[in-house]
PLY file of the C-alpha trace (Angstrom):
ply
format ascii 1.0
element vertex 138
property float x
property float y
property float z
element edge 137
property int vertex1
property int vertex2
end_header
11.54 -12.91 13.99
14.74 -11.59 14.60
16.63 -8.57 12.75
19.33 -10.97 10.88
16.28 -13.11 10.11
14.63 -10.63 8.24
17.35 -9.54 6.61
18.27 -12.45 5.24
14.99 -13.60 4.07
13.99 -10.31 2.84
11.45 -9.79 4.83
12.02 -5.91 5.86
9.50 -3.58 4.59
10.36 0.62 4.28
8.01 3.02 4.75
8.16 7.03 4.70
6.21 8.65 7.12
5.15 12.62 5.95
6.14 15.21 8.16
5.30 18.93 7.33
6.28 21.99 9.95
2.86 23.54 10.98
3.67 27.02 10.42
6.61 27.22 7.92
4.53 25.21 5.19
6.60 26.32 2.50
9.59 24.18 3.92
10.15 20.68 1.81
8.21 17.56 3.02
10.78 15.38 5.37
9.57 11.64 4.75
10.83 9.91 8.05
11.88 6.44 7.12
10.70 3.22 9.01
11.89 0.43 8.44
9.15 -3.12 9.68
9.78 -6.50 9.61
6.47 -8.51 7.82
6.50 -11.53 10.20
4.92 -15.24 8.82
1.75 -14.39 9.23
2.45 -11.07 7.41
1.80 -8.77 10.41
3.84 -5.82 10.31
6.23 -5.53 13.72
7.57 -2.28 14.39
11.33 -1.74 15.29
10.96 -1.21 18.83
9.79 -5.16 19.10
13.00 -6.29 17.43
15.58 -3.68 18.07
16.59 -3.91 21.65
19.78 -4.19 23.74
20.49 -7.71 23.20
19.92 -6.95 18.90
22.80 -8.52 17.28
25.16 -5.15 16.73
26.27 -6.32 13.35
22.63 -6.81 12.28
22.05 -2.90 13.34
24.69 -2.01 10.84
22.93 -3.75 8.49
19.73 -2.76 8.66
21.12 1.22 8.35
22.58 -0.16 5.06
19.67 -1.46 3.88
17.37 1.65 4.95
19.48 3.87 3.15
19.88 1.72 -0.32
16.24 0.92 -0.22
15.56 4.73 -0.12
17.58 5.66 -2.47
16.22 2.56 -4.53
12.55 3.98 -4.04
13.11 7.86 -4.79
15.54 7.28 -7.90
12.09 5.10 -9.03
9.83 8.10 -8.48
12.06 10.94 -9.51
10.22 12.49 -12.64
7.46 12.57 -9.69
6.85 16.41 -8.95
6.12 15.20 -5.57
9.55 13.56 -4.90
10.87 17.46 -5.86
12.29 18.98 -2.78
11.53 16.13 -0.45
14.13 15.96 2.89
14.48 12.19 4.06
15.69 11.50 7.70
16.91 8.13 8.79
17.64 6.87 11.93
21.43 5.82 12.40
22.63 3.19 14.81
25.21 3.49 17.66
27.24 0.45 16.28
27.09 2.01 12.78
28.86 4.83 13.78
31.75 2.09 15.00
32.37 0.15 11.72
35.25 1.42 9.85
34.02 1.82 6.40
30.55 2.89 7.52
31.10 6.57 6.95
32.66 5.94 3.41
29.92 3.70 2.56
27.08 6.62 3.39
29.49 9.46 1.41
29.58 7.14 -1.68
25.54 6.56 -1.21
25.34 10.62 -1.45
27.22 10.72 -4.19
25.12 8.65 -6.51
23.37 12.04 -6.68
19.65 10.63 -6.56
18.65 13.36 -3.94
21.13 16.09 -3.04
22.99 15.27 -0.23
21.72 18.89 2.18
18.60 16.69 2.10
19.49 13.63 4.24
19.27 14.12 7.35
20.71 11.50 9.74
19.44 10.98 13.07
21.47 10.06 15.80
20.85 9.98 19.40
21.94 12.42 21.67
23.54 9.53 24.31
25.55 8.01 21.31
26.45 12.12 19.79
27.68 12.28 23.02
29.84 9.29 23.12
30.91 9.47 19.44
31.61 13.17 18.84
33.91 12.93 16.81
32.02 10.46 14.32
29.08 12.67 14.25
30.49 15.35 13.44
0 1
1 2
2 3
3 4
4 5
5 6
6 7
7 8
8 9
9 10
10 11
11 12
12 13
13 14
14 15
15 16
16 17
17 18
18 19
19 20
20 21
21 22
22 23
23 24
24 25
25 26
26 27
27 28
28 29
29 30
30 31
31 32
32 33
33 34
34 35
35 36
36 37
37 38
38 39
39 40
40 41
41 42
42 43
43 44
44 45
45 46
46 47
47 48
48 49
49 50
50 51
51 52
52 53
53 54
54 55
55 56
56 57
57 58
58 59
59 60
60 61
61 62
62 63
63 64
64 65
65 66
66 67
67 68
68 69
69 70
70 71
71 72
72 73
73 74
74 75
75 76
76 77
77 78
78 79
79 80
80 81
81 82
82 83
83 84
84 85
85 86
86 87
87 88
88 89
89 90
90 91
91 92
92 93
93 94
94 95
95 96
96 97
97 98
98 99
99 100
100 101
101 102
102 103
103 104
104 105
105 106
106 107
107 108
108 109
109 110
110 111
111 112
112 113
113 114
114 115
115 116
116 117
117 118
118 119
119 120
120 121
121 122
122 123
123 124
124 125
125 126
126 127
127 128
128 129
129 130
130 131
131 132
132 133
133 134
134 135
135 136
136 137
């Protein structure tokens, strides 16, 4: 199934993976989003199977979108949890993202709904596109 498929049939699914630094345990959890696509048959497909070169670039843009809002959908849900206190989320942020106009506005207004401080997002970007979009990364 392809990205804009999914998207439009709501088919994506977000999950957080844990990750806690070995030695500097008293650091805050950093819950590594993931975003799958539940295919017909409800089989989970990671997004190296349907993010590739020839992914529709729009699509990319908005499935960074949706990552984010679903996140921030999931930890507003959970946060009288004490174990959504302190938690770091990381996200991975597309090349074409980076390109749309209103991309950066969008993510600033996101931060400022306030539903986890925004010095815990961390946005990950590749070091080929940092390189090519300096200036937007910065």
């Amino acid at each position: 199934m392809r990205l804009r498929e999914a998207l439009r049939d709501n088919r994506l699914k977000l999950f957080a993976q844990p990750m806690r630094p070995v030695r500097d345990t008293e650091r805050p959890v950093r819950l590594e989003l993931l975003p799958r696509i539940l295919d017909e048959r409800g089989t989970l497909i990671a997004p190296v199977e349907f993010l590739s070169t020839g992914s529709d670039r729009d699509a990319l843009t908005e499935l960074d979108r949706w990552v984010m809002s679903a996140a921030l959908t999931a930890i507003a849900a959970r946060s009288s949890s004490p174990a959504s206190r302190g938690i770091e989320v990381s996200l991975n942020i597309s090349p074409r993202s980076l390109e749309v106009a209103d991309f950066h506005d969008w993510i600033a207004e996101q931060l400022r709904r306030g539903v986890l401080p925004a010095d815990r997002w961390l946005f990950e970007i590749a070091e080929t596109t940092a390189a090519s979009h300096g200036r937007d990364v910065a």
